[in-house]
C-alpha positions in Angstrom: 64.6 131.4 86.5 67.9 129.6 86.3 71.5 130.9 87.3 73.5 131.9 84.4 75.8 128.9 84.5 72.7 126.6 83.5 73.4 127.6 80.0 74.0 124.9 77.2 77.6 124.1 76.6 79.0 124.5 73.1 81.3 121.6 71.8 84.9 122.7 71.5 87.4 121.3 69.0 88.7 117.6 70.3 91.4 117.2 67.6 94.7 118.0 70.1 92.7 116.0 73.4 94.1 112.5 74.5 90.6 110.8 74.2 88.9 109.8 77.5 88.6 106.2 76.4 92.6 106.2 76.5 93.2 108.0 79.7 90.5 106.0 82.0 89.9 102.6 80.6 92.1 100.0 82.5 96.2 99.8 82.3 97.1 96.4 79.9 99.5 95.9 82.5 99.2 96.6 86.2 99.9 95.2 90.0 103.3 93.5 87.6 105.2 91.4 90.0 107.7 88.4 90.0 107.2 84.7 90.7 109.8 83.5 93.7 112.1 81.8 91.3 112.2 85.3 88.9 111.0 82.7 85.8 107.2 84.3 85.7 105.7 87.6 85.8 102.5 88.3 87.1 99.8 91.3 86.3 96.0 91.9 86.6 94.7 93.6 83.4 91.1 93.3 81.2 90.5 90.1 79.5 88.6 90.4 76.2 85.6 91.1 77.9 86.9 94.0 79.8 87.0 91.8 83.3 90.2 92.9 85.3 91.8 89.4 86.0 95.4 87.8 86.7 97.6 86.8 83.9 101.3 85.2 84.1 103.7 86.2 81.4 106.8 84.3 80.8 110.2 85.9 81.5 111.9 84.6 78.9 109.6 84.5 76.1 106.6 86.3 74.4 103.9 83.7 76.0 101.1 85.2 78.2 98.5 83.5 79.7 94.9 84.3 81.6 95.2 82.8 85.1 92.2 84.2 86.9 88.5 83.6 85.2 86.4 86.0 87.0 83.4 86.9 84.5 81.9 89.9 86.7 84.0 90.6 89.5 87.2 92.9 88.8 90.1 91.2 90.7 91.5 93.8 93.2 94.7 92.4 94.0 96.9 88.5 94.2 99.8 87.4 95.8 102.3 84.7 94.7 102.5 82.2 97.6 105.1 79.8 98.8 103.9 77.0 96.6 104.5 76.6 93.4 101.4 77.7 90.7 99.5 78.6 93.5 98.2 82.5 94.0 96.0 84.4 96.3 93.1 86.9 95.0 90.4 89.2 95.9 87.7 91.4 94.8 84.9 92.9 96.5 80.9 93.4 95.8 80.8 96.8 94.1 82.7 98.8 96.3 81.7 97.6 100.0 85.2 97.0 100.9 84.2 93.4 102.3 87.0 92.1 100.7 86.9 88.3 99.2 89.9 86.0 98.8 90.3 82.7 96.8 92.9 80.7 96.2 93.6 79.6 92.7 95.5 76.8 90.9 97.5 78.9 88.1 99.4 76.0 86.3 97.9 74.9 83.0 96.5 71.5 83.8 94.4 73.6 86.4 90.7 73.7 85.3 89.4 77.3 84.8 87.1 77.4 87.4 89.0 75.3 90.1 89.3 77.7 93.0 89.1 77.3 96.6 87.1 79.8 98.5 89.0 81.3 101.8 87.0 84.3 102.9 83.7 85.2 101.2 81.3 85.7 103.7 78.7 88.6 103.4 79.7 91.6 105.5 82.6 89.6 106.1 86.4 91.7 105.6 88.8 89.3 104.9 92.7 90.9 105.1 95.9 88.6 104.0 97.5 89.6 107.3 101.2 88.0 106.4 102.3 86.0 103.9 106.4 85.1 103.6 106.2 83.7 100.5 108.7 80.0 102.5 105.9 78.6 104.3 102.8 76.6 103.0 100.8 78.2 105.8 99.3 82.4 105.5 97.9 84.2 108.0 94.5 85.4 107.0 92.0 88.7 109.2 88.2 87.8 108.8 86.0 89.9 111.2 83.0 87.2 111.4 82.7 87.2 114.6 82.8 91.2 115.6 82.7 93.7 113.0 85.3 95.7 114.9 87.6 93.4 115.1 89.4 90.3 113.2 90.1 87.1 113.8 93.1 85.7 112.9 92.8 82.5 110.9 95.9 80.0 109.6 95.1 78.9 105.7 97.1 75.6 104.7 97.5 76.4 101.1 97.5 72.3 100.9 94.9 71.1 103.0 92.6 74.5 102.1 92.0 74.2 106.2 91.2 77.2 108.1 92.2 77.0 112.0 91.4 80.2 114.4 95.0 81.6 115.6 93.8 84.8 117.6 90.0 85.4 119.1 90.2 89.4 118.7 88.2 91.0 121.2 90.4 94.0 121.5 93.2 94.9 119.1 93.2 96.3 115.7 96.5 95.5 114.1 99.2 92.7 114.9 102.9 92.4 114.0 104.0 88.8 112.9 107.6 87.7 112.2 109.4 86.0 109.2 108.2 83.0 110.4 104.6 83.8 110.8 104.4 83.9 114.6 102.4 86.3 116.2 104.8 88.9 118.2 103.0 92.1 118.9 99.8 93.7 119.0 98.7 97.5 119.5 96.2 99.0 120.8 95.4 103.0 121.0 95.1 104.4 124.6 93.2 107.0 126.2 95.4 109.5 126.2 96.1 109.3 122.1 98.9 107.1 123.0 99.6 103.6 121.2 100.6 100.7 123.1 102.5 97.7 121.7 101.7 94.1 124.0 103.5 91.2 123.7 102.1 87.6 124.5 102.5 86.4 128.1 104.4 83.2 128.5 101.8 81.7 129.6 99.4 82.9 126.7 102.2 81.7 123.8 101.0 78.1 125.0 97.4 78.9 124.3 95.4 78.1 120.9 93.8 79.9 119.4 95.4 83.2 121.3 93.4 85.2 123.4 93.0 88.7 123.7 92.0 89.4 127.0 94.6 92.2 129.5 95.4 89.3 131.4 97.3 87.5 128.3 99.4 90.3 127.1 102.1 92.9 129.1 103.0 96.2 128.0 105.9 96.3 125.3 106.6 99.4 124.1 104.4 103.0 124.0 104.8 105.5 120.9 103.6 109.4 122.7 100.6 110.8 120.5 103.0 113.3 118.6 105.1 110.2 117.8 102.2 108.0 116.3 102.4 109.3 112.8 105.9 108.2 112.0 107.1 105.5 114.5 105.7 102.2 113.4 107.5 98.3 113.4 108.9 97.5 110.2 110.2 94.1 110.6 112.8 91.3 111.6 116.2 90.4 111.0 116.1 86.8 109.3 117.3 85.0 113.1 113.3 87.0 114.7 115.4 88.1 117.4 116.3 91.7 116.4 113.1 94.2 115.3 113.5 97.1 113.0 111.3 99.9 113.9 111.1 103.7 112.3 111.0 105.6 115.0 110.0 109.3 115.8 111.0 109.9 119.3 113.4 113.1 119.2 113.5 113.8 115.6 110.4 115.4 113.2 111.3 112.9 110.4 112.1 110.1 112.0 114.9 107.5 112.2 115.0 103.6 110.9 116.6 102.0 114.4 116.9 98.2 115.5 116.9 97.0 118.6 116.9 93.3 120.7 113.4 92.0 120.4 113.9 91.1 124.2 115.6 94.9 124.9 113.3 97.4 123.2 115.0 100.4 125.2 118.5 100.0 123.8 117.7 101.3 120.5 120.3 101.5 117.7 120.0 104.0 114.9 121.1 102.9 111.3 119.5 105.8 109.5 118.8 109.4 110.2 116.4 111.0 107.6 117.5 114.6 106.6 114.9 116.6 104.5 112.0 113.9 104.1 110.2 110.8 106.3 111.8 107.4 105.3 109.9 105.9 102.5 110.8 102.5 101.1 113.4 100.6 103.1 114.3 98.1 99.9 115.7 94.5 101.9 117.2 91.4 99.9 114.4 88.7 99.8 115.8 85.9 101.8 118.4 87.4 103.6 116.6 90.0 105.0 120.0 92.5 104.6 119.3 96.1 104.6 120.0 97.3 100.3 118.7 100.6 100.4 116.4 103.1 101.5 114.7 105.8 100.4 112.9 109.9 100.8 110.6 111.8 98.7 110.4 115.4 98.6 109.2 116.7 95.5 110.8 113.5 93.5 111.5 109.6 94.9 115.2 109.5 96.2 117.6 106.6 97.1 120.3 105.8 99.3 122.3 102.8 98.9 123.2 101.1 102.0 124.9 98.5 101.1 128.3 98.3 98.8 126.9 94.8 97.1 123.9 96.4 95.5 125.7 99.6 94.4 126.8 98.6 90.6 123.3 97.3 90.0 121.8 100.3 91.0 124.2 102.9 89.5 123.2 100.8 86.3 119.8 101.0 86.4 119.8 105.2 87.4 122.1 105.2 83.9 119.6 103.2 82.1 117.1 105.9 82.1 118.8 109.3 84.3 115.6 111.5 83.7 113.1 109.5 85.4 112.5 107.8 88.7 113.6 104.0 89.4 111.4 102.1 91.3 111.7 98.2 92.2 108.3 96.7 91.5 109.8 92.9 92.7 113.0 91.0 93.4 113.2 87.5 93.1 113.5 85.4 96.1 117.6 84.8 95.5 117.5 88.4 94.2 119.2 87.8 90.9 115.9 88.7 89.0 114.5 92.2 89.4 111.9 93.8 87.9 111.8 97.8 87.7 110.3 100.6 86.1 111.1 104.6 85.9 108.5 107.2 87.6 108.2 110.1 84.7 105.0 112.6 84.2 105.6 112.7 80.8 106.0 109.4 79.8 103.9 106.5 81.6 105.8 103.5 82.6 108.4 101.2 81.0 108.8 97.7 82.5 112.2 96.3 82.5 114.0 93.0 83.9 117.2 93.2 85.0 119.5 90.3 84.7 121.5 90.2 87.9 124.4 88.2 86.6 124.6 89.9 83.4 124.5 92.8 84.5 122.0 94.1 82.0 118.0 95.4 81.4 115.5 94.2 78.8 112.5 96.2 77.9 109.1 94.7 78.5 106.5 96.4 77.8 104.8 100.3 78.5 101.7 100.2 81.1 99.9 102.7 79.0 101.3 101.7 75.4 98.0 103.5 73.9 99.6 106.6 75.4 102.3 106.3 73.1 102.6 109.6 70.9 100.6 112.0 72.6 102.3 115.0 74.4 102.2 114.6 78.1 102.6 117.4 81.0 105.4 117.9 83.2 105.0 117.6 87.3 107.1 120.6 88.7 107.2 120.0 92.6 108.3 123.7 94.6 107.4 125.1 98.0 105.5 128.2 98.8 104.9 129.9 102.3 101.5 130.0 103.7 100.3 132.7 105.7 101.5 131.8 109.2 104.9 131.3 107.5 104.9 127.6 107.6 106.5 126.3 104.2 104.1 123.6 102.7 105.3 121.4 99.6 103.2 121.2 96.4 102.7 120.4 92.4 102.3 121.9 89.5 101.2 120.9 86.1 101.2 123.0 82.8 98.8 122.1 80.0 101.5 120.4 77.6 101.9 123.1 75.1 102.0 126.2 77.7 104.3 128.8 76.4 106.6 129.7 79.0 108.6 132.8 80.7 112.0 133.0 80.1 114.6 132.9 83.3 116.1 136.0 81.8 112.6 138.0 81.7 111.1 137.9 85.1 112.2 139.2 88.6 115.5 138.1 90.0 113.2 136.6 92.9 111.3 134.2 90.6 113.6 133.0 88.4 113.8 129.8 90.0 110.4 129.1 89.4 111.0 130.0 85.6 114.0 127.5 85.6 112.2 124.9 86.5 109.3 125.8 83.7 106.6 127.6 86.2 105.5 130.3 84.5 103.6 131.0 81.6 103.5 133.6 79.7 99.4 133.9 80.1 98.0 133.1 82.9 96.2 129.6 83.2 92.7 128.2 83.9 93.6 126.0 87.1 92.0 123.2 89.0 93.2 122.9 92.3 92.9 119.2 93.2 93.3 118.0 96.8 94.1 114.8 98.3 92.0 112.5 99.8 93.0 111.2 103.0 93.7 113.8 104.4 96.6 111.7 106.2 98.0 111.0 102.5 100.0 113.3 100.0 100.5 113.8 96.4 103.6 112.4 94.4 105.7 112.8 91.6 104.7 110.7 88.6 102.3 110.0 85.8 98.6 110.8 86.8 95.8 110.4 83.9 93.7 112.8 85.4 96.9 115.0 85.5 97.0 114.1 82.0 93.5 114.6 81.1 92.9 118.1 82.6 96.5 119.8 81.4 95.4 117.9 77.6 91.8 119.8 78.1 93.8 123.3 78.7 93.9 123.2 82.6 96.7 123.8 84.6 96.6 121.3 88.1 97.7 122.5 91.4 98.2 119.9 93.9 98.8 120.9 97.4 100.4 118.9 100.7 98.1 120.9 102.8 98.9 120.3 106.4 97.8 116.9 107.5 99.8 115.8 104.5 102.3 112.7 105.6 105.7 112.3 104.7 106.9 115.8 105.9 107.4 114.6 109.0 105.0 114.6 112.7 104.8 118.4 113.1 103.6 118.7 109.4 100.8 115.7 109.9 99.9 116.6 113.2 99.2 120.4 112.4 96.4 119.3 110.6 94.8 118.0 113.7 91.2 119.9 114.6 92.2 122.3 111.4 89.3 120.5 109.2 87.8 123.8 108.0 90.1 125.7 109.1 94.0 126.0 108.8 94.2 123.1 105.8 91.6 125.2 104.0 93.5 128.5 104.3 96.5 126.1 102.8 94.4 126.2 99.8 93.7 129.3 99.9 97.2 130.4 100.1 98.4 128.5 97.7 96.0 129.8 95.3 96.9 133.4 96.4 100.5 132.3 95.6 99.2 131.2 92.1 97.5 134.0 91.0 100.6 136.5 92.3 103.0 135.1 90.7 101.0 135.3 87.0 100.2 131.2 87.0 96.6 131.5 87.4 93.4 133.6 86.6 92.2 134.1 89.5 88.4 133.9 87.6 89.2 131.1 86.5 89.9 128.7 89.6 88.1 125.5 90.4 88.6 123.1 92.9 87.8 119.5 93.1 88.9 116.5 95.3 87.9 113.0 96.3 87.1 111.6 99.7 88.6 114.3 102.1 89.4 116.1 99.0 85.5 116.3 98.2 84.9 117.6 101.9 87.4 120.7 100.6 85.4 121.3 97.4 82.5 121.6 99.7 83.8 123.8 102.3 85.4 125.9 99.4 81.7 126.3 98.0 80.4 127.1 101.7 82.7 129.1 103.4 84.9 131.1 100.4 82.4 131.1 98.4 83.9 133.8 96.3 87.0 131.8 95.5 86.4 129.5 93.5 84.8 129.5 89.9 83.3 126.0 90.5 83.7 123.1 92.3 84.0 118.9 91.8 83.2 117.0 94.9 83.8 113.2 94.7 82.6 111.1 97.7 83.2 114.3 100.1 80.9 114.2 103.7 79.0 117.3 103.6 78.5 116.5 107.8 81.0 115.7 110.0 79.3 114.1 112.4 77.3 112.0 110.2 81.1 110.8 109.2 81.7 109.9 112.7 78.0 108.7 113.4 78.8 106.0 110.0 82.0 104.9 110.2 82.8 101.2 109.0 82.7 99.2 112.6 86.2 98.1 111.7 87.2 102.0 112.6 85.7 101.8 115.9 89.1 100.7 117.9 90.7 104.0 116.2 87.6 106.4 117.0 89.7 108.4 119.2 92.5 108.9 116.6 89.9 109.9 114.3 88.4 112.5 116.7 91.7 114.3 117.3 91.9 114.4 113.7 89.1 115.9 113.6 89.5 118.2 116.6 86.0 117.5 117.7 83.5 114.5 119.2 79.9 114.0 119.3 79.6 113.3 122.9 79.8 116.8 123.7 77.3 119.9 122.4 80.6 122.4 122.5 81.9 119.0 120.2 78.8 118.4 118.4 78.8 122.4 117.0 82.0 122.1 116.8 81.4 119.5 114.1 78.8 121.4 113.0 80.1 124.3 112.5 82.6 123.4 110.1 80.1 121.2 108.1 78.9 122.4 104.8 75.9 121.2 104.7 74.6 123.9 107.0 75.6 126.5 105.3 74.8 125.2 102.0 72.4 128.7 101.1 76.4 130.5 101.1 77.1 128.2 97.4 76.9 130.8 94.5 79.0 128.9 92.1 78.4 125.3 89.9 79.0 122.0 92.0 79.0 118.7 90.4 78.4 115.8 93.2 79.4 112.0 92.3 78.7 108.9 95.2 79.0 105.5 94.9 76.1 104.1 96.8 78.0 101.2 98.5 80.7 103.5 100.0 81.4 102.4 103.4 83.5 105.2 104.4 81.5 108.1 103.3 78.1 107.2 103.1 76.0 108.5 100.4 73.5 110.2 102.8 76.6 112.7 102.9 76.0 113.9 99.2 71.7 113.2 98.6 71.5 115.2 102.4 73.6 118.6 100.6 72.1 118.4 97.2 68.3 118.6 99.4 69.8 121.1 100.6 70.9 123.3 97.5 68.2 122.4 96.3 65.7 123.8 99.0 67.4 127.3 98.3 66.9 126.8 94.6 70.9 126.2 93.7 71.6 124.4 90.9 73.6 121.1 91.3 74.6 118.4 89.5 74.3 114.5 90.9 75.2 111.7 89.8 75.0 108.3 91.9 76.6 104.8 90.5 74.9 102.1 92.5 77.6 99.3 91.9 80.6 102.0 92.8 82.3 102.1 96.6 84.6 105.4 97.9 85.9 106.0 94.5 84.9 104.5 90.8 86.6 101.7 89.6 85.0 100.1 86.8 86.1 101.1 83.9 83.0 102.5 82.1 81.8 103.9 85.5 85.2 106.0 85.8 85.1 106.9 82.2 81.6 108.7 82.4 83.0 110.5 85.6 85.2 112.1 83.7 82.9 112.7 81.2 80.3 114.5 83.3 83.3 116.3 85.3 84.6 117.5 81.6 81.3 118.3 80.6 81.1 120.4 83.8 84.4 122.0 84.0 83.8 122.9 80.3 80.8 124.3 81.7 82.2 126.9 84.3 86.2 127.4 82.7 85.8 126.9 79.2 88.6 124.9 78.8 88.6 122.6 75.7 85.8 119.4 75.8 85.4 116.2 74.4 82.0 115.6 73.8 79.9 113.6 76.6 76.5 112.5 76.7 74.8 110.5 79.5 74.8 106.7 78.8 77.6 107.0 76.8 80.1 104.5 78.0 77.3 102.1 79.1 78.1 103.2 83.0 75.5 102.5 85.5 76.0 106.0 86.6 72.0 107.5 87.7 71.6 111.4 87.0 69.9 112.4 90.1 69.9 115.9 89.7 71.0 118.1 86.7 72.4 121.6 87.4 72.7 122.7 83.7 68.6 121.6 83.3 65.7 123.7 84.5 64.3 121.0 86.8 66.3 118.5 88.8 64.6 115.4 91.0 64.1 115.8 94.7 66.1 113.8 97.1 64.4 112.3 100.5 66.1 112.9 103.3 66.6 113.6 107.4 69.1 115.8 106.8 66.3 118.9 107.2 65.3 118.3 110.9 68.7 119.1 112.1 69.5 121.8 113.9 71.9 124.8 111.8 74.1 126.5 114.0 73.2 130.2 114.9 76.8 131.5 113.6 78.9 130.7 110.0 82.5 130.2 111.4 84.2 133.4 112.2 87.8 132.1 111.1 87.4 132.2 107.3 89.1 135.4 105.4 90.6 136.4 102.5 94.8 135.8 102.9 96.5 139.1 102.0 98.3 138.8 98.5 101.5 137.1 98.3 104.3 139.6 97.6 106.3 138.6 94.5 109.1 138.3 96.1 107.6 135.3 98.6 107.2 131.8 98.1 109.9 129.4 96.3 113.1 128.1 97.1 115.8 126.7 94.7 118.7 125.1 97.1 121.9 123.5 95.1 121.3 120.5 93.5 122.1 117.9 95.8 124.2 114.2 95.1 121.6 112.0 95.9 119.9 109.7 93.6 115.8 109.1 93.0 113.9 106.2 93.7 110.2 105.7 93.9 108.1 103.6 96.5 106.5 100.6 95.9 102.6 101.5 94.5 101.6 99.4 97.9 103.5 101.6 100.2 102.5 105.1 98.5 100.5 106.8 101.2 103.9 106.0 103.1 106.1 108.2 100.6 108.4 111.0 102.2 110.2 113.8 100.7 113.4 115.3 100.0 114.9 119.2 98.9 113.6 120.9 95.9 115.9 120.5 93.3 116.4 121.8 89.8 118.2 118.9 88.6 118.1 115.1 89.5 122.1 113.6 88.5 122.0 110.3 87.4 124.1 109.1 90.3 123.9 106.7 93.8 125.9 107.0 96.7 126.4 105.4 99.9 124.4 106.2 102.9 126.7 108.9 104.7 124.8 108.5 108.1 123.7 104.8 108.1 126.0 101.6 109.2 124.9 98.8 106.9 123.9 96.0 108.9 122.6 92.6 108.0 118.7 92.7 109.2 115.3 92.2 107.3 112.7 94.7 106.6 109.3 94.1 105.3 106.6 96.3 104.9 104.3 97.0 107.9 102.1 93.9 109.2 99.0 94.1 111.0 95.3 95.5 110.3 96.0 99.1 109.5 93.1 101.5 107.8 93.1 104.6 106.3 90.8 107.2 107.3 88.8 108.8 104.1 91.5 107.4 101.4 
């Protein structure tokens, strides 16, 4: 006898949904960047047969041109190199992260298929560890020799020679100066600590570099509580003065530089005041500090330096209700290209003409977008239960009809000024954040799109864990898996519901990665909460996530176990683990969950997902499963991501009732493999190991129901402050911080009032840096 959610769906009227085909198939334009002389633009989008590859567009005129010939393999990334026509690209095999790098020819003389091969190794991770952009030489991470660790290789972009820099035995990241040189390398202590070494004289006359304690000396430690902001930024254009964010004695952090040779006599050039330092925003070549940025609820700018002022205070006027963000400067900076961050309206490409003083339009990202009604992002702050204030999202479906200030309690009128409250309650879909050590932004999201165009409102919560708060924020998450950054959810739900946003029958929750594991443990241990749930890539187990970890994690284990709160070395660690895994307690799940893996997935393995849906199935829960076998931690081929959200509509349809556009398996020719099928009377049995294990005795004893929010709890509306938005660089987006809430966003820059412009370089962080679930 099925449960009475495996009933057949009925088809709902499409005519007002933005199609899937629009929302999921790939950008025309994306990864858009300048050529060092500002005369060429650069962007990976499909080729007529739906292939992501690289393609130049001329400045200046209407001509583009395919660059990159790839006929299977979706190119991931490029960079423009020092030498002129020559890029650097990379893809993996089907998700297994081993990344792949060629160098390419681009001019058009350059046969199609003439490309040099610099890292392609099975099981091999190659990494573009720096590349300046001046110098015909990159430095290039390959772990061929260790898993754990990478070698550092020079690549001569004219001699196509590879020569070993660094034998890595021992560190995982590196910090290299302007001029490619080697300067620091980290390594994380016992004691949660991260120590910075710098080469021995001796060892500076070695090659290649060695790694052993004998050819490096202490430099510099960053405490445990420090580790999640302080982190080396850069050189000044002579190398002899670094530029660090640093987190010693402040919760956001400050942007400080200091003698390469002193490290102790630190000088302070900014002071963040309501968010982490995001973007610092450096000219090319001269390496001078132009601005910097914060993000609270939207991206935020400061303008350092007098020079750059009238550009930016042109470009904020050139479109004052959305977000300016630099996508690329050209090397003498007179070329920039830039585009405006806006939920409702996807992006607009512009160059701006230095000299002139003037912007041309390009072209939209998402031009198929054009016309159709898209929601707004509202970003406000609620209170959890142990009264720490956590920031988060909201998005209406487009056509919402909303409260008026003048009709609800004095207390929430601030939420109906900034367009909050409906005047029905909403279906909602809270959607968490992978990670976790990530956050949510402000800007245009097609799945955003997709779910407020299908009828659902979207809730999207900085839980703590969340970066770009600041430390106490990130580091309260440590050991709360399960716990604390569940009840997050919760509350923010509870807030939801009390202040007439949500139907509190009508709540799902879905997530990717980490955000998967939260689906799961809202299915498990709330089981009451949630109308239905959408895991993507989650671990079920936690320590089968630490037992499978990609071998390139290893030096960071002990990070990733405070994160966790737990280890496996321990029984009181191992139930730990256990006891905030939801695969044992998988006979609590009494609404739908829909599962999706990709079976290459080096982060999350897909044992995680086949071990729970065994599991359900044991206790005769229905589940839906669907594997993709060419797919990685997340789906990225265009007619594998387009059936995800096909089955996930299908399902959401399914358990909410919001409005569906009609999917059938097979439909977008996906590889995607139906394992098991919740909504059918039989599903297919999954093998595992999973069943031997030991469950523990007790559920965890910390989960309960938050009391009610009272309605006079939760927001905050602060004066509108003078300072101007600015978004991060797509690159740099797990690094975003915040700023205040605000109700308005004036189309205005100002000067830093708390930073002494300075003439150094910044560049984004070097080195071999991972992110935990992503």
């Amino acid at each position: 006898m099925g449960h009475p959610w495996t009933a057949l769906l009925l088809i709902s009227s499409v005519s007002a949904l933005i199609p899937r085909e629009l929302l999921f198939s790939d950008p025309k334009y994306s990864a858009t960047s300048l050529s060092n002389d500002g005369r060429f633009i650069a962007f990976i989008g499909p080729d007529e047969n739906g292939i992501r590859n690289v393609f130049t567009k001329c400045v200046n005129c209407r001509h583009t041109r395919q660059v990159t010939f790839e006929r299977n393999n979706h190119v991931q990334g490029y960079q423009w190199t020092a030498v002129p026509d020559i890029i650097l690209y990379m893809y993996d095999n089907d998700g297994d992260e081993n990344t792949m790098i060629f160098k390419k020819n681009i001019s058009q003389a350059a046969p199609k298929d003439d490309l040099v091969v610099v890292s392609n190794r099975p099981g091999v991770k190659g990494l573009i560890i720096a590349n300046n952009r001046e110098d015909r030489k990159v430095l290039i991470g390959m772990n061929d020799a260790s898993p754990a660790y990478h070698n550092v290789y020079e690549f001569d972009l004219y001699t196509n020679q590879l020569t070993l820099k660094v034998r890595n035995t021992r560190f995982p990241m590196f910090v290299v100066d302007n001029e490619l040189r080697i300067r620091l390398a980290s390594q994380q202590m016992d004691d949660g600590s991260m120590m910075y070494y710098r080469l021995t004289p001796e060892a500076e006359k070695i090659t290649p570099i060695p790694t052993d304690e004998g050819s490096w000396q202490e430099y510099l430690r960053v405490s445990p509580d420090d580790k999640p902001l302080s982190m080396p930024i850069g050189f000044d254009k002579s190398n002899e003065i670094m530029y660090w964010i640093w987190g010693e004695g402040s919760d956001l952090g400050n942007l400080v530089q200091f003698y390469f040779e002193k490290p102790a006599e630190k000088e302070v050039l900014y002071t963040a005041t309501r968010a982490q330092i995001g973007q610092i925003i450096t000219h090319p070549s001269e390496k001078n500090l132009l601005a910097v940025t914060e993000v609270y609820h939207r991206p935020e700018l400061y303008v350092a330096n007098e020079s750059a002022m009238e550009d930016f205070q042109y470009l904020v006027n050139l479109r004052p209700h959305g977000s300016l963000q630099l996508l690329s400067l050209s090397k003498d900076m007179n070329t920039w290209l830039v585009t405006y961050l806006s939920a409702e309206k996807p992006f607009e490409v512009f160059v701006y003409r230095r000299w002139l003083k003037t912007a041309e339009f390009l072209f939209n990202t998402h031009p198929q977008l054009e016309g159709f009604k898209l929601n707004k992002m509202v970003g406000f702050d609620f209170m959890t239960r142990d009264n720490m204030q956590l920031q988060a999202y909201l998005s209406l479906p487009p056509d919402a009809k909303l409260q008026n200030a003048t009709d609800v309690p004095v207390a929430d009128r601030g939420l109906a000024e900034l367009g909050m409250l409906p005047l029905r309650s909403q279906k909602l879909v809270v959607m968490v954040h992978g990670g976790p050590k990530a956050r949510d932004v402000y800007g245009f999201n097609p799945v955003n799109a997709w779910l407020t165009s299908r009828g659902y409102a979207v809730l999207q919560v900085n839980f703590r864990g969340s970066v770009g708060f600041g430390k106490r924020l990130t580091n309260a998450g440590d050991g709360e898996w399960g716990r604390k950054m569940h009840y997050d959810l919760l509350d923010a739900v509870e807030f939801a519901v009390a202040k007439g946003i949500a139907d509190r029958d009508q709540v799902a929750i879905m997530g990717g990665s980490y955000g998967g594991y939260a689906t799961l443990v809202g299915l498990t241990f709330t089981p009451e909460t949630f109308a239905c749930g959408v895991d993507i890539v989650g671990p079920s187990n936690l320590q089968g996530l630490l037992e499978a970890i990609p071998p390139y994690w290893l030096p960071m284990y002990n990070e990733i176990t405070k994160m966790l709160g737990a280890d496996m070395d321990t029984e009181a660690g191992r139930q730990s683990l256990r006891a905030r895994s939801p695969l044992y307690f998988a006979d609590k799940v009494k609404k739908p969950l829909i599962i999706l893996h990709g079976a290459n997935d080096p982060r999350v393995k897909q044992q995680e997902s086949d071990q729970i849906v065994t599991a359900l199935q044991k206790h005769s829960i229905p589940v839906t499963y669907v594997v993709y076998p060419d797919e990685g931690h997340g789906f990225h081929k265009p007619n594998n991501r387009k059936a995800q959200y096909g089955f996930i509509e299908k399902f959401l349809h399914g358990c909410l009732g919001g409005q569906y556009e009609s999917f059938t398996d097979g439909q977008y020719n996906s590889t995607a493999i139906l394992k098991a099928d919740g909504f059918a009377t039989e599903t297919i049995a999954l093998s595992t190991t999973e069943e031997s294990r030991e469950k523990p005795k007790t559920a965890p004893a910390l989960f309960y129901r938050p009391v009610r929010i009272p309605m006079n709890r939760g927001i905050y509306n602060p004066v509108p402050t003078r300072i101007q938005q600015m978004a991060q660089a797509a690159a740099t987006v797990q690094q975003q911080q915040q700023q205040a809430p605000q109700l308005a966003y004036p189309p205005y820059v100002h000067s830093v009032p708390h930073a002494q412009p300075s003439a150094f370089g910044a560049s984004t962080p070097i080195g071999l840096k991972y992110t935990f679930l992503g």
